[in-house]
Steps between C-alpha positions, in 0.01 A plus 500: 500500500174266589298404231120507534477114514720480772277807684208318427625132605618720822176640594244281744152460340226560637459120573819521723349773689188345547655209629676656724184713620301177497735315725557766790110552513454125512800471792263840674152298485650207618686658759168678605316166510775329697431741792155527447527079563697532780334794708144343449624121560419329795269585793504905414146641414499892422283724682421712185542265188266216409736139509303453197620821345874437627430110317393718140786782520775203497335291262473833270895594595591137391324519158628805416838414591474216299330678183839755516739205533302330190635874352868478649530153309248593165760812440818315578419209300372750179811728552748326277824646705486206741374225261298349822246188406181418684684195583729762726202628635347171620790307611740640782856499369468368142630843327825579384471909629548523862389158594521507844324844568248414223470187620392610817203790332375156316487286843309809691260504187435142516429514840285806464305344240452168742349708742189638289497221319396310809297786617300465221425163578510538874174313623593205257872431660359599840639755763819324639631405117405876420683629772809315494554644162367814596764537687764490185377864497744609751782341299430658173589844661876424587589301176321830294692732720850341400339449164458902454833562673754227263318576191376825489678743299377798752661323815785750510246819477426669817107459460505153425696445867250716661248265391680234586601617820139612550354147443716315684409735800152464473495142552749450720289779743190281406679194586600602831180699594321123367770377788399728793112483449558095499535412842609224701543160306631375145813625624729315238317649237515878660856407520574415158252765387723749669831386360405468164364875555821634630707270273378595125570872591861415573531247195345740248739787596850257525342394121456830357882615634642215343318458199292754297632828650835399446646521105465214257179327642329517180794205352501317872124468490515318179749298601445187673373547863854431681616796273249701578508546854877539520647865566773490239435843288508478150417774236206629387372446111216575329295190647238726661327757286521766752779409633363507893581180583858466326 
């Protein structure tokens, strides 16, 4: 029979939920401000909307993703299950859990916090500084999205794919709408714009059917990261607490 310690050791707290929570929300917002970057870019005005009130909605989206990432990492770092450091948090690929996958959450936080970092201090660095960093933005989004999808325990729950799924579709449609509305010229950058578009749907879904939907992900993604992209199954112990991404 189960003792209560080992119920109690087996049960998430509510800092694992919250982290959990606080991550897909960030992943949402950032998601949300991705598009909202790309749609507005470039020579579009709106009929309807203010630029100035497009410029305040993304800078709003951006903070708020950040202040739920700040969350994701607060919670994961208090909840003692993981045994994360702020060392883990700061520096992509220094942990021992899931290094690669929480390596790359780590790099698309850094970057993140680049961007309003120099934002902040925009008229100081001037424009083209600003904006060639500015444009990290658009890599945070990827490295979170394959962040979410190695590490999170939820990858394997039919929600969390929707979301996923749902994401990924919104800025790939925002990507390619960004593409027709561009016109003629900068046509090596509408062409690489359109491949990595059509490419990260195709990488994310060969990932996800080899790796965390198939059994024993939770040991490959501690592994090192040869180990954890191979296919070989292994079985499933009690490395996750729920148990949805063994």
């Amino acid at each position: 029979m189960t003792g209560p310690v080992q119920l109690a050791a087996a049960t998430p707290s509510p800092l694992w939920y919250a982290t959990r929570a606080g991550g897909t929300v960030a992943l949402l917002l950032l998601t949300a401000t991705v598009v909202l970057g790309i749609v507005a870019g470039g020579q579009y005005v709106p009929r309807r909307i203010a630029r100035f009130e497009i410029t305040a909605l993304h800078r709003n989206l951006s903070v708020l993703a950040l202040l739920f990432l700040v969350l994701h990492i607060v919670t994961a770092i208090s909840d003692t299950f993981v045994h994360l450091t702020w060392a883990d948090a700061l520096v992509p690929f220094a942990g021992s859990y899931r290094p690669l996958w929480l390596g790359l959450g780590t790099l698309a936080f850094d970057l993140l916090l680049a961007v309003l970092l120099t934002s902040a201090v925009r008229l100081r660095i001037g424009r083209s500084r600003w904006k060639a960093v500015h444009w990290l933005a658009y890599a945070c989004w990827p490295l979170a999205l394959f962040h979410g999808a190695g590490t999170g325990t939820d990858t394997r729950l039919s929600l969390q794919l929707v979301l996923y799924a749902a994401s990924l579709a919104a800025v790939v449609l925002a990507v390619w709408w960004r593409l027709y509305r561009a016109g003629p010229g900068h046509r090596a950058l509408r062409l690489w714009s359109g491949v990595a578009a059509a490419a990260i749907p195709v990488l994310l879904t060969v990932f996800l059917a080899a790796g965390p939907l198939k059994p024993g992900w939770a040991q490959r993604a501690d592994s090192a990261p040869q180990a954890a992209v191979t296919t070989a199954a292994h079985q499933p112990t009690g490395a996750d607490r729920t148990g949805a991404s063994a």
